[in-house]
LUMVOSE-915179 format. One record per residue (C-alpha): y, x, z; residue number from 1; residue in one letter. Coordinates in nm, 4 decimals. Layout:
N
NODE          y          x          z   seq   type
NODE          Y          X          Z   NUM      A
...
This chain:
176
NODE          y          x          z   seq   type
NODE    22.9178    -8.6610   -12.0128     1      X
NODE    22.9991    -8.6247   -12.3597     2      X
NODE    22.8811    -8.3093   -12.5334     3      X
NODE    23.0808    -8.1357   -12.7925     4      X
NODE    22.8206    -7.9604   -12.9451     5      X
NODE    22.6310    -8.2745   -13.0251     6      X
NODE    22.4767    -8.3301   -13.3608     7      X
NODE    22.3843    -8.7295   -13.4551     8      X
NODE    22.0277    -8.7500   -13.5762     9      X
NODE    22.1017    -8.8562   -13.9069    10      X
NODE    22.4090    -8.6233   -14.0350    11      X
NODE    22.1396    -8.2785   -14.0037    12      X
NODE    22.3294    -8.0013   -14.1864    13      X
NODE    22.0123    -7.9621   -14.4453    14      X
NODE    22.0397    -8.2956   -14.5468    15      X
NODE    22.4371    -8.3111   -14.5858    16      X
NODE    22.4385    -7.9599   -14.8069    17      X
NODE    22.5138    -8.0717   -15.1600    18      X
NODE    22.2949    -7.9344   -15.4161    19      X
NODE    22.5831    -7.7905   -15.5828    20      X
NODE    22.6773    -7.5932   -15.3040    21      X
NODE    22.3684    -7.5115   -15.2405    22      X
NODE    22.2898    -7.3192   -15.5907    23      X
NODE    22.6488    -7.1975   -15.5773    24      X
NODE    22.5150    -7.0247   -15.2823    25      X
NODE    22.2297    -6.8680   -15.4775    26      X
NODE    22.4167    -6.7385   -15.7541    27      X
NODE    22.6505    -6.6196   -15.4581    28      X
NODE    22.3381    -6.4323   -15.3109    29      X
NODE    22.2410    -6.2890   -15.6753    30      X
NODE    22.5625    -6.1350   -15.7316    31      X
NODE    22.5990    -5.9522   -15.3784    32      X
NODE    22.2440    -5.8440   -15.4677    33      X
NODE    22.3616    -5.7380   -15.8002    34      X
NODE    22.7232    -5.5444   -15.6370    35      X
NODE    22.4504    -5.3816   -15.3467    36      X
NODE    22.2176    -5.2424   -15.6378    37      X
NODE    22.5347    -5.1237   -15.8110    38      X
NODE    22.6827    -4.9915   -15.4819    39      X
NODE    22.3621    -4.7778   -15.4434    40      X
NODE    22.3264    -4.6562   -15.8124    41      X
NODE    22.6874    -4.5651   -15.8812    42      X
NODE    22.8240    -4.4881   -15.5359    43      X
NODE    22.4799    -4.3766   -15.3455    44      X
NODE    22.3517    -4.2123   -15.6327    45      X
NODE    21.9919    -4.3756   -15.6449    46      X
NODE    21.8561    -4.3753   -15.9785    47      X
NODE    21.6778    -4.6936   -16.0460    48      X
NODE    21.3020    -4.6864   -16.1264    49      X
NODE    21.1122    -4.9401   -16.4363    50      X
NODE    21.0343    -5.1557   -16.1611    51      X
NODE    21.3865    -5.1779   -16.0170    52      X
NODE    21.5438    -5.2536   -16.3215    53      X
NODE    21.2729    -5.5494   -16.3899    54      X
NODE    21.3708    -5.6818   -16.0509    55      X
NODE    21.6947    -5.6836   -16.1472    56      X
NODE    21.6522    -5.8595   -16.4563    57      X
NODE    21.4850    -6.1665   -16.2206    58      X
NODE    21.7770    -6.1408   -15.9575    59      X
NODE    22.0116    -6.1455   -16.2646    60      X
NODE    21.8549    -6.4608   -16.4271    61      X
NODE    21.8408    -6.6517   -16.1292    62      X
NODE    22.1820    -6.5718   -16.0587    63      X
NODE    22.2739    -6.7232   -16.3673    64      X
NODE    22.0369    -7.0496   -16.3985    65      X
NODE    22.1948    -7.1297   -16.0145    66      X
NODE    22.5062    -7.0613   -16.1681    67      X
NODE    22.4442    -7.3157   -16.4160    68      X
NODE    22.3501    -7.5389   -16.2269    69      X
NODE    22.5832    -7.5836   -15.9717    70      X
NODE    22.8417    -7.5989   -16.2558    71      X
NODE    22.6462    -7.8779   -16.4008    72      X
NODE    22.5966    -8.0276   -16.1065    73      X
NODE    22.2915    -8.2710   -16.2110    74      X
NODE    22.1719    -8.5312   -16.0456    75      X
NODE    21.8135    -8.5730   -15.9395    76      X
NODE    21.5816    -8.4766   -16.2124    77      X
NODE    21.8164    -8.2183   -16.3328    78      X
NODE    21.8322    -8.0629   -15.9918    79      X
NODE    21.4523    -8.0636   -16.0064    80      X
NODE    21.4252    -7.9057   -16.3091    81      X
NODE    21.7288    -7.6224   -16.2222    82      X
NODE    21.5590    -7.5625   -15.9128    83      X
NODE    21.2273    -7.5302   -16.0483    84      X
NODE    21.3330    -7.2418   -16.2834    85      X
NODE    21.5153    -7.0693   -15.9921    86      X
NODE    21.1376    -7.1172   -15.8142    87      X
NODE    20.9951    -6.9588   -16.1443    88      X
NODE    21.2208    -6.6915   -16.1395    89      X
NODE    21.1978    -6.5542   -15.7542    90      X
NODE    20.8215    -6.6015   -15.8050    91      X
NODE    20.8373    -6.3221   -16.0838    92      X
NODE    21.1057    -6.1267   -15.9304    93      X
NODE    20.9257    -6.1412   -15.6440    94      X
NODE    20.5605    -6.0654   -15.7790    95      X
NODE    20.7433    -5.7249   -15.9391    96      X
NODE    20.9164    -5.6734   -15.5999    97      X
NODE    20.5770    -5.7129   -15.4085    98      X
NODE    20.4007    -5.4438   -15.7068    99      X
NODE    20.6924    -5.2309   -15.6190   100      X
NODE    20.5955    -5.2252   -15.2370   101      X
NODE    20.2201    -5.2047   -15.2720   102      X
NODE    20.3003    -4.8722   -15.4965   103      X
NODE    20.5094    -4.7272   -15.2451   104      X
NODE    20.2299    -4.7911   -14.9745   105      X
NODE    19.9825    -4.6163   -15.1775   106      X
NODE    19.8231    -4.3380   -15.0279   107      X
NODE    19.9595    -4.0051   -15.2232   108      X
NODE    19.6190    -3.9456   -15.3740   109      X
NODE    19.6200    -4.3168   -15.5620   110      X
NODE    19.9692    -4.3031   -15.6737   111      X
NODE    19.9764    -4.3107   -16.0781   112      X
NODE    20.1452    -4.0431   -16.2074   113      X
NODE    20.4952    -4.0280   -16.3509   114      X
NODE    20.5412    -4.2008   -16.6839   115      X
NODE    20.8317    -4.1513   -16.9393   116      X
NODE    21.2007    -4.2753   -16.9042   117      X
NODE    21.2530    -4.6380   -17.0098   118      X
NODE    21.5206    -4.5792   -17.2759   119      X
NODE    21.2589    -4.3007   -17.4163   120      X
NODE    20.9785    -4.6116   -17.3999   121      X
NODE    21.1989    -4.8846   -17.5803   122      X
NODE    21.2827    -4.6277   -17.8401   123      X
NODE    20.9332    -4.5036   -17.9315   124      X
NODE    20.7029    -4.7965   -17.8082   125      X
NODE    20.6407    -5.1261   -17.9434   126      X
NODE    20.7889    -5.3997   -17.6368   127      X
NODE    20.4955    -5.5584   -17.5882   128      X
NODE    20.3499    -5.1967   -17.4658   129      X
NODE    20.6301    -5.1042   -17.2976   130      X
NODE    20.6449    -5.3760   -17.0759   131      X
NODE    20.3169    -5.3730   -16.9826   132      X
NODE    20.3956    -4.9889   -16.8732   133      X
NODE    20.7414    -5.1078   -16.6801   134      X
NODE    20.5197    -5.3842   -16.4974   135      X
NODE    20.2402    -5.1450   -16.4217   136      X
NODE    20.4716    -4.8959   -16.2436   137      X
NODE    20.4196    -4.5026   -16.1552   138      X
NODE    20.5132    -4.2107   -15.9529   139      X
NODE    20.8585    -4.2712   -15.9904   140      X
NODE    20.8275    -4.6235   -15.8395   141      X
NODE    20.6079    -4.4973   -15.5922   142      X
NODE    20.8790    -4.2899   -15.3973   143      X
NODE    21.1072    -4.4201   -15.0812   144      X
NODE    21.4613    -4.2596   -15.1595   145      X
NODE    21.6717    -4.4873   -14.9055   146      X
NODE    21.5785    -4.7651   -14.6531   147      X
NODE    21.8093    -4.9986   -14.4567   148      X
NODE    21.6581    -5.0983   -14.0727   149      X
NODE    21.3030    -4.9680   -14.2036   150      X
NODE    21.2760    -5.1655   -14.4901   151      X
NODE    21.2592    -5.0163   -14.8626   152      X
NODE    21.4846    -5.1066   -15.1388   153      X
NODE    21.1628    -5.2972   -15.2571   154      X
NODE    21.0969    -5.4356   -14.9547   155      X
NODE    21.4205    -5.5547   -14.9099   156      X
NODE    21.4068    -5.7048   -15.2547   157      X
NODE    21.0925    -5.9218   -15.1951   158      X
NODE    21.2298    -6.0534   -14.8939   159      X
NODE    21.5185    -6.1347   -15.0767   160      X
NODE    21.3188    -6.3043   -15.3759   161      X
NODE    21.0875    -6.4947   -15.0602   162      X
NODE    21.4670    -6.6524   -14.9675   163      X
NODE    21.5476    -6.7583   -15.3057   164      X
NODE    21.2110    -6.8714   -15.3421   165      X
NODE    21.1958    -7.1047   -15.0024   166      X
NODE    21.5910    -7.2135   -15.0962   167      X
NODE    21.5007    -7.3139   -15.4338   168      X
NODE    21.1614    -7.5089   -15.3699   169      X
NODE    21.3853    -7.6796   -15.0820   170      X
NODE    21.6294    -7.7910   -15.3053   171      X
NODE    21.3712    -7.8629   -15.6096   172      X
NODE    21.1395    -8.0792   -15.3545   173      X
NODE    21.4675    -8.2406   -15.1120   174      X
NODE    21.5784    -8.6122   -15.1486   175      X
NODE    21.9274    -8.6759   -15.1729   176      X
């Protein structure tokens, strides 16, 4: 009996995904993370924290070096080297993302008290110290405004970045 739900052994859907495809797919993800964040400022009315707006500088990025790539379309070492920078990039994002949650799992005793605005930092501070105060985080990054099955807009962030993270090494490290 023939099935018709059979798969041959050597046409595997992982190994048949072009890379192209594939980081048109992660710019793909970036943007509907980018329309969600923008969804939940603009329409939601969440305020975005330092923190959040660092993360979105990483989920922006990546967006845009996928987007390159899969434009450019490279062959092996170029592939490599595109997905190595989108590896780079989630690892940040998601090194912010994972600051973000430990804050907001602070016990209310630990959590660092509220700093100034960013635009009031970038005006008055040199960079260098105001990103080290962004990347730092306090009280406002501490709070949980809005959650989605459980999870924290953080939370949901870093398992985001852990996707882009696994996609991208997969596609840096695959043979083609």
């Amino acid at each position: 009996m023939v099935s018709l739900f059979r798969i041959p052994r050597n046409s595997i859907l992982l190994h048949t995904l072009s890379s192209r495809l594939v980081f048109f797919g992660l710019a793909l993800v970036a943007l509907l993370a980018m329309l969600f964040a923008a969804y939940l400022e603009h329409i939601v009315g969440l305020n975005p924290c330092p923190l959040c707006m660092t993360q979105r500088v990483f989920v922006v990025t990546g967006g845009v070096i996928a987007l390159l790539a899969a434009l450019h379309n490279p062959r092996a070492w170029g592939r490599r080297v595109y997905g190595a920078l989108c590896v780079a990039v989630a690892a940040g994002g998601g090194a912010v993302a994972a600051r973000h949650v430990w804050l907001q799992h602070l016990p209310p005793e630990q959590v660092p008290a509220c700093g100034p605005s960013l635009e009031y930092m970038l005006e008055t501070l040199p960079f260098r110290d105001t990103l080290s105060m962004v990347l730092m985080g306090d009280g406002n990054c501490a709070e949980t405004h809005w959650t989605l099955l459980g999870f924290s807009i953080p939370e949901q962030t870093l398992l985001l970045f852990i996707a882009i993270f696994l996609a991208a090494l997969w596609q840096t490290l695959r043979r083609q």
